[in-house]
C-alpha positions in Angstrom: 12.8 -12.6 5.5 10.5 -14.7 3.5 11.2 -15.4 0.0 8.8 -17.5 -1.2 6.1 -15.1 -2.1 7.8 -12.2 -3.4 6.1 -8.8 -3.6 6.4 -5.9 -6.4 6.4 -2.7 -5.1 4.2 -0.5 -6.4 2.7 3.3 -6.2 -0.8 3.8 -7.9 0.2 4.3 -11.4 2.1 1.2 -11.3 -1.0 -0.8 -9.6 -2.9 -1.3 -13.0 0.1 -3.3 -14.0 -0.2 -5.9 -11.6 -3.7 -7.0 -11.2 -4.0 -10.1 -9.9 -0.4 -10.3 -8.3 0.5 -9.9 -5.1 1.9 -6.4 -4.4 3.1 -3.9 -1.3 2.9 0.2 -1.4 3.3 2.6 1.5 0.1 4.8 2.1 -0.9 7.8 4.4 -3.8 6.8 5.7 -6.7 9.5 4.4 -9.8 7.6 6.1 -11.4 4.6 7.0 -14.2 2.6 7.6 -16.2 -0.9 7.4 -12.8 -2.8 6.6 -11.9 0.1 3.8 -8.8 2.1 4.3 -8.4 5.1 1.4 -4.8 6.3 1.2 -2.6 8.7 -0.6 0.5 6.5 -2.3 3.5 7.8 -3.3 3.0 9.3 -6.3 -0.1 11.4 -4.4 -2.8 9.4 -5.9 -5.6 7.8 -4.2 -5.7 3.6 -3.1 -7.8 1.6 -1.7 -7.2 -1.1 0.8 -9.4 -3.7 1.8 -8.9 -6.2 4.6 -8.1 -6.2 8.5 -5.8 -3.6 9.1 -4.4 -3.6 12.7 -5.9 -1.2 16.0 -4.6 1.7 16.2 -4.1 2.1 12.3 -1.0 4.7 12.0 -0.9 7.6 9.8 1.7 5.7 7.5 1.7 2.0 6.5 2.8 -0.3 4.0 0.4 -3.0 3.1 1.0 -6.2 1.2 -1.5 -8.2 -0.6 -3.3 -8.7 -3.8 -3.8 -6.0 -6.2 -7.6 -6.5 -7.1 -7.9 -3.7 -9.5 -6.6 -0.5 -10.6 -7.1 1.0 -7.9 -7.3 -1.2 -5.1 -5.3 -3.6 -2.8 -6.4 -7.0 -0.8 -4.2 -6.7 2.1 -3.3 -9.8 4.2 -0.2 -8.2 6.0 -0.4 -4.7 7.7 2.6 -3.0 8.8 2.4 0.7 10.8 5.2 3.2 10.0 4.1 5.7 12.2 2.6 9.0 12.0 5.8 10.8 10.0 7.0 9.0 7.2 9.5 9.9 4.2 7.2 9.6 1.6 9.5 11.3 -1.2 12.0 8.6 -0.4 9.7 5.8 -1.3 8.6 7.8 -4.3 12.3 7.9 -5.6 13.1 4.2 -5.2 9.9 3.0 -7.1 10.9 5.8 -9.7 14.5 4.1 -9.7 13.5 1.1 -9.8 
C-alpha cells in the first residue's frame, strides 16, 4: 500500500471540505460522457468525476484524485467495484469516521 500520498475519504457533503486535496469516494456510476462520469455518493448526492476512467466503467467505483470543487473530483486512479456494491456500508464508516 502506498503511503506517501494519503487520501481523505469523503462522500459529497464532506467534498466542500477538501478542495484542493487529494481525496477518494465510492460512486454508482449514473452516466457518462466526454471524460465526465456523474455519480450518486454515499450519502445519495450527486458528484462529478473528471478524468480517464477505465473501459468497461462498472456500475460501482471508487475514484481517487483531487477534489476541484464542491462538487467535483480530478481522478487520476480508477478502481471498478462491480455492478453490486454495499453502499450503506461505506456510508456508515465515513459517518464513523
Amino acid at each position: 500500500m502506498d503511503t506517501s500520498n494519503p487520501s481523505v475519504f469523503v462522500n459529497a457533503e464532506l467534498l466542500r471540505l477538501y478542495v484542493g486535496r487529494r481525496v477518494r469516494a465510492v460512486i454508482q456510476v449514473l452516466s457518462e460522457g466526454n471524460g465526465v462520469i456523474f455519480g450518486k455518493s454515499t450519502d445519495d448526492n450527486q458528484i462529478t468525476v473528471k478524468g480517464s476512467p477505465p473501459f468497461p466503467l462498472s456500475k460501482f467505483v471508487e475514484v481517487i484524485g483531487i477534489a476541484d470543487t464542491d462538487k467535483s473530483i480530478r481522478a487520476d486512479v480508477w478502481t471498478n467495484f462491480g455492478d453490486s456494491f454495499g453502499m450503506l456500508s461505506s456510508s456508515i464508516m465515513l459517518t464513523l469516521k
